[in-house]
C-alpha positions in Angstrom: -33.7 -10.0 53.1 -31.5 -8.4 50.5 -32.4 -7.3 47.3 -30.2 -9.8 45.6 -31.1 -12.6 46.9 -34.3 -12.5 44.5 -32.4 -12.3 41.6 -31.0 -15.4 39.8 -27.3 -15.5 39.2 -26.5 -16.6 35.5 -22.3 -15.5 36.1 -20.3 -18.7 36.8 -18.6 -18.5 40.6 -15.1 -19.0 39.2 -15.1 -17.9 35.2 -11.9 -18.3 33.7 -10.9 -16.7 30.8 -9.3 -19.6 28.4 -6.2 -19.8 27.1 -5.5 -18.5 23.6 -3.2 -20.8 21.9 -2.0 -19.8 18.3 1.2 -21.5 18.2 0.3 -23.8 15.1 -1.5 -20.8 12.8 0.6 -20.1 9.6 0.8 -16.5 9.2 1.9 -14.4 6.6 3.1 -11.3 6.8 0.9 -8.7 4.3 3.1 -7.5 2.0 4.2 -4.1 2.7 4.5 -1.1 -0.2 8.1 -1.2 -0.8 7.5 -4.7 -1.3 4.7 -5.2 -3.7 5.8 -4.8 -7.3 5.8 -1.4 -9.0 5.4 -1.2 -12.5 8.7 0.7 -14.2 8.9 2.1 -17.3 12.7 2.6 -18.8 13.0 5.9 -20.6 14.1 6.4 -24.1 15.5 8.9 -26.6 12.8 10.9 -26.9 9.9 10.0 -24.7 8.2 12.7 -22.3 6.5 12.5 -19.8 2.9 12.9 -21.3 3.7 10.2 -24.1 4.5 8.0 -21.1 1.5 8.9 -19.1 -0.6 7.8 -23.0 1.1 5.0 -23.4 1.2 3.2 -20.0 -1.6 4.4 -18.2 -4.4 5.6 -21.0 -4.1 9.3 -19.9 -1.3 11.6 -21.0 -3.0 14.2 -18.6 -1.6 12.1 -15.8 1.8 12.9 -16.6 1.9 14.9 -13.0 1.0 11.7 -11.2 4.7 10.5 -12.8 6.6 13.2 -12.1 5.5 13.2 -8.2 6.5 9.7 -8.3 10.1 9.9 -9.5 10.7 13.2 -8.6 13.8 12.4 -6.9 14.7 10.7 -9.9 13.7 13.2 -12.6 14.7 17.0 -10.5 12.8 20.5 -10.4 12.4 20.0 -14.2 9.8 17.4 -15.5 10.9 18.2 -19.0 14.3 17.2 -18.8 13.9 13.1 -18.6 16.8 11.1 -20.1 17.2 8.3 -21.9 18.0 5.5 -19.2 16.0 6.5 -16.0 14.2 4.2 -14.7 10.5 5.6 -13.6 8.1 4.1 -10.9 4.3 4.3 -12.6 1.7 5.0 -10.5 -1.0 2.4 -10.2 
């Protein structure tokens, strides 16, 4: 007699796996980083970039965090900001 036989068989004969059907769930997409909302701040005549840092995030010792941000927008010298640029804030 085989060993097998002796053992009960819990497995259905013919399991099939059922058909996932997600045709009527609303989904949204997560909004992406480009697309949340970053806080700007607008320079003017003579802000810098640690008066910003004070004044919109509590810290003027964050001023780095600002300049790595807007870089592209500021150049090689943090110091020279002008009146105009618009800068992305860290959140």
């Amino acid at each position: 007699m085989p060993d097998n036989e002796n053992k009960p068989d819990y497995a259905p004969k013919n399991y099939e796996m059922p058909k996932m059907d997600f045709s009527d769930a609303k989904l949204e997409k997560a909004p992406t980083q480009t697309e949340t909302k970053t806080k700007t701040y607008t320079v003017d005549r003579g802000d810098n970039l640690s008066a910003i840092a004070q004044q919109e995030l509590g810290d003027a010792n964050r001023w780095r965090e600002i300049y790595e941000l807007n870089r592209d927008v500021i150049g090689n010298n943090p110091d020279l900001i002008q009146p105009g640029m618009e800068l992305k804030l860290p959140s």
